[in-house]
N, CA, C and O atoms as a GROMACS GRO file, in nm:
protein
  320
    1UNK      N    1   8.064  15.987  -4.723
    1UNK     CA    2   7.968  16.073  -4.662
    1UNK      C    3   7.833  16.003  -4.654
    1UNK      O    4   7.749  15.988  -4.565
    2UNK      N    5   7.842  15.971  -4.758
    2UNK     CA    6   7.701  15.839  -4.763
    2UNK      C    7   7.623  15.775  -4.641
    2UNK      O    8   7.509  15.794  -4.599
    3UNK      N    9   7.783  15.648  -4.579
    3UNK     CA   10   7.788  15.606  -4.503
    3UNK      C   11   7.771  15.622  -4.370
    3UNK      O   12   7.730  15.539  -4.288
    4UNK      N   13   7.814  15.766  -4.350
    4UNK     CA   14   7.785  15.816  -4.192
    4UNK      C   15   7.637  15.902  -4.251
    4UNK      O   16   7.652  16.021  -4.223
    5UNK      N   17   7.552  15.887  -4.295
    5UNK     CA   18   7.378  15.952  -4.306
    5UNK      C   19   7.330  15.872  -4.267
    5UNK      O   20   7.257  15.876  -4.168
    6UNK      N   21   7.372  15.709  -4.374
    6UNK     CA   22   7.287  15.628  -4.343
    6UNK      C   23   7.281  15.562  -4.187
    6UNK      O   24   7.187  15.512  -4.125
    7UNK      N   25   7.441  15.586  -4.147
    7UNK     CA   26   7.398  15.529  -3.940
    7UNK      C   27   7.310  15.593  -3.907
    7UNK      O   28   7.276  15.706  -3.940
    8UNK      N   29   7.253  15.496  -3.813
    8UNK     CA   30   7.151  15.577  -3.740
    8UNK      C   31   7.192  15.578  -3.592
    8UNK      O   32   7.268  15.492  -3.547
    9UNK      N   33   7.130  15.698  -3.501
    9UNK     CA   34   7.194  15.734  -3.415
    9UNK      C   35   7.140  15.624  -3.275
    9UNK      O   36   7.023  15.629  -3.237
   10UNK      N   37   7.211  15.556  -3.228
   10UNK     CA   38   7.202  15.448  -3.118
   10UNK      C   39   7.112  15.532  -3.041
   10UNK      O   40   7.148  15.649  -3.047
   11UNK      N   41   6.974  15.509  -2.949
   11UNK     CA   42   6.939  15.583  -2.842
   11UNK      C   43   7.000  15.565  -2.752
   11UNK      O   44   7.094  15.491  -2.780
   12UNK      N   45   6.999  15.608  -2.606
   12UNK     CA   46   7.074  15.621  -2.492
   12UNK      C   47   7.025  15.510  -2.403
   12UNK      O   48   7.096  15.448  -2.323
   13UNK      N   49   6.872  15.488  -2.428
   13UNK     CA   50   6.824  15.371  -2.363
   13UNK      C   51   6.870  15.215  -2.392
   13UNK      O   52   6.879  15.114  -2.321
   14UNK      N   53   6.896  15.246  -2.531
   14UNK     CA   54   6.957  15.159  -2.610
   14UNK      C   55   7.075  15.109  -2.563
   14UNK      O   56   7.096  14.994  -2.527
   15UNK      N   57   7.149  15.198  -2.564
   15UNK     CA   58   7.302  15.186  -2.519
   15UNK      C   59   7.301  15.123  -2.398
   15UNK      O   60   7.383  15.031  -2.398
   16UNK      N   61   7.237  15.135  -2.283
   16UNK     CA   62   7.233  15.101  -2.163
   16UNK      C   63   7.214  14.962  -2.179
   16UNK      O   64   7.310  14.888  -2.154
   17UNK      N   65   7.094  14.908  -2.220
   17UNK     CA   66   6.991  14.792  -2.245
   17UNK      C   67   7.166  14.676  -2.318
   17UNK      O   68   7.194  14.560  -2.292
   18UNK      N   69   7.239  14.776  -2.406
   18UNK     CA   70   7.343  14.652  -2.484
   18UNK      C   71   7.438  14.656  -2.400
   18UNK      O   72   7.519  14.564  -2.416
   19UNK      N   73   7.479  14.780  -2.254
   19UNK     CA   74   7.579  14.777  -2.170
   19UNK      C   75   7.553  14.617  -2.093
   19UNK      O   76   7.634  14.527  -2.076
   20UNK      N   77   7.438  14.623  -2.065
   20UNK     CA   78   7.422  14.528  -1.972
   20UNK      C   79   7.350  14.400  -2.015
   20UNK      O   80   7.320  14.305  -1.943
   21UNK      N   81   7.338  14.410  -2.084
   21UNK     CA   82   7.334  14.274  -2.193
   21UNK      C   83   7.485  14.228  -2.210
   21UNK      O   84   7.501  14.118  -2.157
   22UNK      N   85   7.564  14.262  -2.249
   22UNK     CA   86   7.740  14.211  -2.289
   22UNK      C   87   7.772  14.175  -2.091
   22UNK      O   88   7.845  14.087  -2.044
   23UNK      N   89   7.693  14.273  -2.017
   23UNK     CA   90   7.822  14.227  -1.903
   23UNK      C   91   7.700  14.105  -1.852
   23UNK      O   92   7.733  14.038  -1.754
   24UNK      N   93   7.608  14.085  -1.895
   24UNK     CA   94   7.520  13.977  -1.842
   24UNK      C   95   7.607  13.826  -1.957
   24UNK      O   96   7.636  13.721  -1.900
   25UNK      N   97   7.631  13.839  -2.083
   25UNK     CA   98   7.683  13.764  -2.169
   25UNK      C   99   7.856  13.707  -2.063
   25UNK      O  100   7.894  13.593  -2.040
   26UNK      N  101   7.914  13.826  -2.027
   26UNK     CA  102   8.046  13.806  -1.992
   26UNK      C  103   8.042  13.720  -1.843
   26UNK      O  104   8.134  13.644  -1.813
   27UNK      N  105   7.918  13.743  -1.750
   27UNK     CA  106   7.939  13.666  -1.716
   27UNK      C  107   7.888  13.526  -1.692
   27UNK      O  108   7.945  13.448  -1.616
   28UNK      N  109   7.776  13.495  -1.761
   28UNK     CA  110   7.772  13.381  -1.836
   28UNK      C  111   7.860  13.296  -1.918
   28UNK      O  112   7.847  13.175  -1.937
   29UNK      N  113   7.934  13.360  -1.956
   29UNK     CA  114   8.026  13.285  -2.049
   29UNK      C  115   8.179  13.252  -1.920
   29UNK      O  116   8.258  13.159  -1.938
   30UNK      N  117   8.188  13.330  -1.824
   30UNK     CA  118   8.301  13.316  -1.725
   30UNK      C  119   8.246  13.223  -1.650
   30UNK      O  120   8.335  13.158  -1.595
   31UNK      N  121   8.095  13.168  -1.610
   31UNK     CA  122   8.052  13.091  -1.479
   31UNK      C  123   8.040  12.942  -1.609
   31UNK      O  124   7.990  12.846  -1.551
   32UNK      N  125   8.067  12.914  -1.732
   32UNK     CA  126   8.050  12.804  -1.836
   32UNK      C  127   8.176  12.760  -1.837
   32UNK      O  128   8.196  12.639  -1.826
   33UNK      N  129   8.287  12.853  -1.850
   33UNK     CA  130   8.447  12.816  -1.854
   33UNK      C  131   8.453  12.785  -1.692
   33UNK      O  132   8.525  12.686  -1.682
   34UNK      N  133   8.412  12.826  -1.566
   34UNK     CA  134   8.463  12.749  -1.445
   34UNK      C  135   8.401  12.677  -1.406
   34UNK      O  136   8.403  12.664  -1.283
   35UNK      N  137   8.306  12.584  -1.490
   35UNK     CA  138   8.241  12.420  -1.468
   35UNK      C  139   8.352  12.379  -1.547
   35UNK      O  140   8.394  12.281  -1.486
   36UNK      N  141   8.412  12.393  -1.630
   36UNK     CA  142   8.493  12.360  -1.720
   36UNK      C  143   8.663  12.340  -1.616
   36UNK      O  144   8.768  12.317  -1.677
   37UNK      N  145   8.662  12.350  -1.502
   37UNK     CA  146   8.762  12.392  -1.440
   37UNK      C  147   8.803  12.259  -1.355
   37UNK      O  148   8.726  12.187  -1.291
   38UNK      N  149   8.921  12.249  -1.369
   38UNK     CA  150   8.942  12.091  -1.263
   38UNK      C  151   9.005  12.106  -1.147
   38UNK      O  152   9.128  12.111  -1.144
   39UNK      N  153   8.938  12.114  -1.049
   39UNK     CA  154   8.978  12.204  -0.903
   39UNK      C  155   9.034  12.089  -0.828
   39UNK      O  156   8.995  11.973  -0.815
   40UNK      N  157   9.150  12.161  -0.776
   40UNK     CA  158   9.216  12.072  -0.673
   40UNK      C  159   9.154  12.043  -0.564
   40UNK      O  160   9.079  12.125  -0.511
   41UNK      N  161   9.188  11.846  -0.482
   41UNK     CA  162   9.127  11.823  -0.387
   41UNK      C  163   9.184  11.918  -0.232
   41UNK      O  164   9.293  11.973  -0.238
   42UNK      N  165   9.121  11.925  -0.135
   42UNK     CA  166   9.161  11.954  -0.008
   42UNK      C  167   9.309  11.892   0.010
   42UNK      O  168   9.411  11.961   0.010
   43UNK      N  169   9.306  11.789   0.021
   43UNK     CA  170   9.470  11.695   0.048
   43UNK      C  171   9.568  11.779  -0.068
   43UNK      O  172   9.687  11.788  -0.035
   44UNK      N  173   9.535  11.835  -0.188
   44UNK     CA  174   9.616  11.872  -0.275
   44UNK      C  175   9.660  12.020  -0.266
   44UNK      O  176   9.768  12.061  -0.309
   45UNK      N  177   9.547  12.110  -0.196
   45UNK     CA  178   9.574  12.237  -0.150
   45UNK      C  179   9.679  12.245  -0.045
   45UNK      O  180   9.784  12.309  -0.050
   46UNK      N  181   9.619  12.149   0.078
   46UNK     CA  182   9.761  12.150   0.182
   46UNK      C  183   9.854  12.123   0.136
   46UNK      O  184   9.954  12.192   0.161
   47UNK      N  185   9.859  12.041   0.072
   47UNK     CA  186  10.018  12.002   0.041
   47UNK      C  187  10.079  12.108  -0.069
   47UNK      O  188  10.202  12.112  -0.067
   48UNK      N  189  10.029  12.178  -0.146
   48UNK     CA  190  10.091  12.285  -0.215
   48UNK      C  191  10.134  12.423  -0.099
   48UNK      O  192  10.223  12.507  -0.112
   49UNK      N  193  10.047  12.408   0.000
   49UNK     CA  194  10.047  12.517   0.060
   49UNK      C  195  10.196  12.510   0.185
   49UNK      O  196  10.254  12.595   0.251
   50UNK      N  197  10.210  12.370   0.170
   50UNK     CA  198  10.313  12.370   0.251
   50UNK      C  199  10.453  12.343   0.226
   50UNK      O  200  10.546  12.356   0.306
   51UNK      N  201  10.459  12.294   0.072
   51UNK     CA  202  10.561  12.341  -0.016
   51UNK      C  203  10.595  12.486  -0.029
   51UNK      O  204  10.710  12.530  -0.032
   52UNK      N  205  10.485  12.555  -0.037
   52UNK     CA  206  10.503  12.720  -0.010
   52UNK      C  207  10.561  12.766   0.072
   52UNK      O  208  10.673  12.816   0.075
   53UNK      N  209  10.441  12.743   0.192
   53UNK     CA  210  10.522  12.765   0.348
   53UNK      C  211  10.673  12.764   0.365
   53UNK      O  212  10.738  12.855   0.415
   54UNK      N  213  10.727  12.632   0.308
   54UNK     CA  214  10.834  12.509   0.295
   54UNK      C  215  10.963  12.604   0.265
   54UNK      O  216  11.065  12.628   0.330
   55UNK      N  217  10.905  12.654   0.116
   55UNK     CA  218  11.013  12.753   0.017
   55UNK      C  219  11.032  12.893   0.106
   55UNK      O  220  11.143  12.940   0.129
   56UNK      N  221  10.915  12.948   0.149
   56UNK     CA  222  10.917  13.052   0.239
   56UNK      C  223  11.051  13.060   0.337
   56UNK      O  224  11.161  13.115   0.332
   57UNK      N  225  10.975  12.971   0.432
   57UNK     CA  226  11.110  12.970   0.568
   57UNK      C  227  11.278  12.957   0.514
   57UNK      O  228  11.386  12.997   0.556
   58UNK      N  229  11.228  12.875   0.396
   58UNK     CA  230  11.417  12.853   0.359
   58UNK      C  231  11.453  12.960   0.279
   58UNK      O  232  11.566  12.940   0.236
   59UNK      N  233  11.404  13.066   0.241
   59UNK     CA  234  11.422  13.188   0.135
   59UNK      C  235  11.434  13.240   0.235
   59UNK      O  236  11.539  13.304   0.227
   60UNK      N  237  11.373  13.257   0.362
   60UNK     CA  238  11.396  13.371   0.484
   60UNK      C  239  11.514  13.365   0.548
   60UNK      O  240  11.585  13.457   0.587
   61UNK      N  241  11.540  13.154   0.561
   61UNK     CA  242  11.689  13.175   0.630
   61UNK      C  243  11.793  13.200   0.515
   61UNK      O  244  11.893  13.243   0.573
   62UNK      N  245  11.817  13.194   0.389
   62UNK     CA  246  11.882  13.218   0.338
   62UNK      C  247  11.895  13.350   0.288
   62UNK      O  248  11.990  13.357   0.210
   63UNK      N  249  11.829  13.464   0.304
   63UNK     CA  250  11.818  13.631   0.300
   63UNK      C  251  11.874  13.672   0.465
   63UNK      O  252  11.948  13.765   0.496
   64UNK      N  253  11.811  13.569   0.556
   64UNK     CA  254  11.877  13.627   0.660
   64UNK      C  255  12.009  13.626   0.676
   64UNK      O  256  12.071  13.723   0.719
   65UNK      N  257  12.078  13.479   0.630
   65UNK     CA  258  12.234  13.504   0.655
   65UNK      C  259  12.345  13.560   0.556
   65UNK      O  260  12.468  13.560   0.553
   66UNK      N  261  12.252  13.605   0.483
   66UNK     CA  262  12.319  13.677   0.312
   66UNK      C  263  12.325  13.851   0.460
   66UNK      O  264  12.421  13.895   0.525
   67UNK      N  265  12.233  13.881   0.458
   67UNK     CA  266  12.235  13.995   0.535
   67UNK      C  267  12.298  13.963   0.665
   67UNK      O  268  12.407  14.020   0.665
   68UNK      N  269  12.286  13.913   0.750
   68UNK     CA  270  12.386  13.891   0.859
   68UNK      C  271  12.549  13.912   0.835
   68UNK      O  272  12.629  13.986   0.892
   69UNK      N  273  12.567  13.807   0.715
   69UNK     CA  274  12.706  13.820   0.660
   69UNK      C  275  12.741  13.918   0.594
   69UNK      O  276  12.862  13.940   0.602
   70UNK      N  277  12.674  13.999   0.518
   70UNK     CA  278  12.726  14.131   0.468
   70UNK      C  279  12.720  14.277   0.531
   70UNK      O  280  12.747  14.390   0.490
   71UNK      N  281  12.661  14.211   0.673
   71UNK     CA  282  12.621  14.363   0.782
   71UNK      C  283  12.781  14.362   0.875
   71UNK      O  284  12.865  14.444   0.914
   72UNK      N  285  12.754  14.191   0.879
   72UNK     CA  286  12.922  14.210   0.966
   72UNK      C  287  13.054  14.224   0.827
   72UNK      O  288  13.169  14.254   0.860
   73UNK      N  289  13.034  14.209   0.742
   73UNK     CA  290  13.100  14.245   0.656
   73UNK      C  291  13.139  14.401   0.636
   73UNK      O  292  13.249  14.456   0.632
   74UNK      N  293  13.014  14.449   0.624
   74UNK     CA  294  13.049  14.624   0.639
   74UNK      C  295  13.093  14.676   0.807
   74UNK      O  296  13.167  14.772   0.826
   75UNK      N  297  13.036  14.598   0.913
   75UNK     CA  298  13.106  14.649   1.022
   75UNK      C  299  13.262  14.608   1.039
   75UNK      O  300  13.339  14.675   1.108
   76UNK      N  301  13.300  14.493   0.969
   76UNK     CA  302  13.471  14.464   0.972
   76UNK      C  303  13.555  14.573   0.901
   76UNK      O  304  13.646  14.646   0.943
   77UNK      N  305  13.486  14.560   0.764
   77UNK     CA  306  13.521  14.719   0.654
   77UNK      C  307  13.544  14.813   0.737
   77UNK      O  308  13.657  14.860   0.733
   78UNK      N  309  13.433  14.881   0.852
   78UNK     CA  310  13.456  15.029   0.883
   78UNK      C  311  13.550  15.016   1.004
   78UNK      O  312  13.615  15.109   1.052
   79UNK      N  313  13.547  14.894   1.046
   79UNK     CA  314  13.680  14.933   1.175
   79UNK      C  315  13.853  14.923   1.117
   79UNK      O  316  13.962  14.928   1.174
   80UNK      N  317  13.824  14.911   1.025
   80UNK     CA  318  13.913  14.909   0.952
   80UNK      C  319  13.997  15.022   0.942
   80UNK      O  320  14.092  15.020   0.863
   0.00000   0.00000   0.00000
């Protein structure tokens, strides 16, 4: 009981003043960690991007003929 007399009650101005103090800290401390950051060159973006691209088109033709083949699959089934 002691313990909660002796807190004292935070003011409201207060509270505000440490809200934005921590998000001024947070992002200071986020713009220190991305100097810290080793960013890929231009030549290294395209070329990831077209490995992407790359994986893309061949995931599309290979969903397309998974579905092609199992659509005529169910149309052989129903004439059945």
């Amino acid at each position: 009981m002691a313990n909660a007399e002796k807190k004292e009650k935070i003011g409201f101005f207060k509270r505000i003043g440490n809200f934005f103090k921590r998000i001024g800290r947070f992002f200071k401390n986020m713009w220190h960690e991305l100097k810290k950051v080793t960013w890929p060159t231009g030549k290294d973006v395209l070329n990831y991007s077209l490995v992407v691209f790359a994986f893309m088109v061949i995931m599309g033709v290979i969903i397309g003929v998974i579905d092609f083949g199992s659509g005529a699959l169910i149309d052989w089934i129903i004439k059945l």
